[in-house]
N, C-alpha and C positions, 0 to 999 in steps of 0.2 A: 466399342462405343459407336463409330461410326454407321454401322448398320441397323445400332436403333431408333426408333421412332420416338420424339419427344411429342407430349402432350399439347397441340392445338397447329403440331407443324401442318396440317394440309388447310386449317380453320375450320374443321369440321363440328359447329357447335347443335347442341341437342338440350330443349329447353320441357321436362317435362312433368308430372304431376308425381311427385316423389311418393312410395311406399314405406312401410314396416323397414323392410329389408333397406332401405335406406339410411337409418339415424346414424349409425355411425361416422358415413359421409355427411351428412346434417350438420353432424354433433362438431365434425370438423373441420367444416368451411367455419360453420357459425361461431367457435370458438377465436380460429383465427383473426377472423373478421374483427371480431368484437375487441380481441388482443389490442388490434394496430387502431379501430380507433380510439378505446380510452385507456390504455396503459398510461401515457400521459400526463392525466387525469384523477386516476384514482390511487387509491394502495392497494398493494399486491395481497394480503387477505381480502380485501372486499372483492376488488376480482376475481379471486378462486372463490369466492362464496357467492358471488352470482353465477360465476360461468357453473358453478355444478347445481347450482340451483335452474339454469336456465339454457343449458346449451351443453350439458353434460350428456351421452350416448341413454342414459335412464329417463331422464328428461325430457328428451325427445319422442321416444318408447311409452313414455305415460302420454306424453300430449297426443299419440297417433289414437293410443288406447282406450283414449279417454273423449275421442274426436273434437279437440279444443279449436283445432287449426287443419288447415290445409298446407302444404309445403310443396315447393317448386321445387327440382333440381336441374341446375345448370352443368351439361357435361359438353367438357371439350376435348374431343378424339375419343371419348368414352370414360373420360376422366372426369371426378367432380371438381369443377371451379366454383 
């Protein structure tokens, strides 16, 4: 463990226009995200029924396919944050 490298140890960040090949990391920053801020908040069906309405990996894949949106992706050391 000591010889490896954790994610953002040198702070190497890389902020840039996300593709296709992306949504998966998309799919799970933006699920996360959405988790910690309204868990809270909501109930656990409507959560899972928005997050795969709206943040699920198909989701994402339709919105690229469908050119709804644009998407940033934030990586640190090469990682998505």
């Amino acid at each position: 463990m000591a010889n490896e490298r954790l994610a953002g140890q040198d702070g190497s960040i890389e902020i840039r226009l996300a593709t296709p090949d992306d949504a998966a990391a998309l799919a799970e920053v933006g699920i996360a995200s959405f988790r910690d801020a309204y868990s809270a908040h909501s109930n656990a069906p409507d959560m899972e029924a928005h997050i795969e309405q709206y943040f699920s990996d198909s989701a994402v894949r339709d919105r690229f396919a469908q050119g709804q949106c644009s998407y940033y992706l934030a990586e640190v050391d090469g990682w998505p944050a």
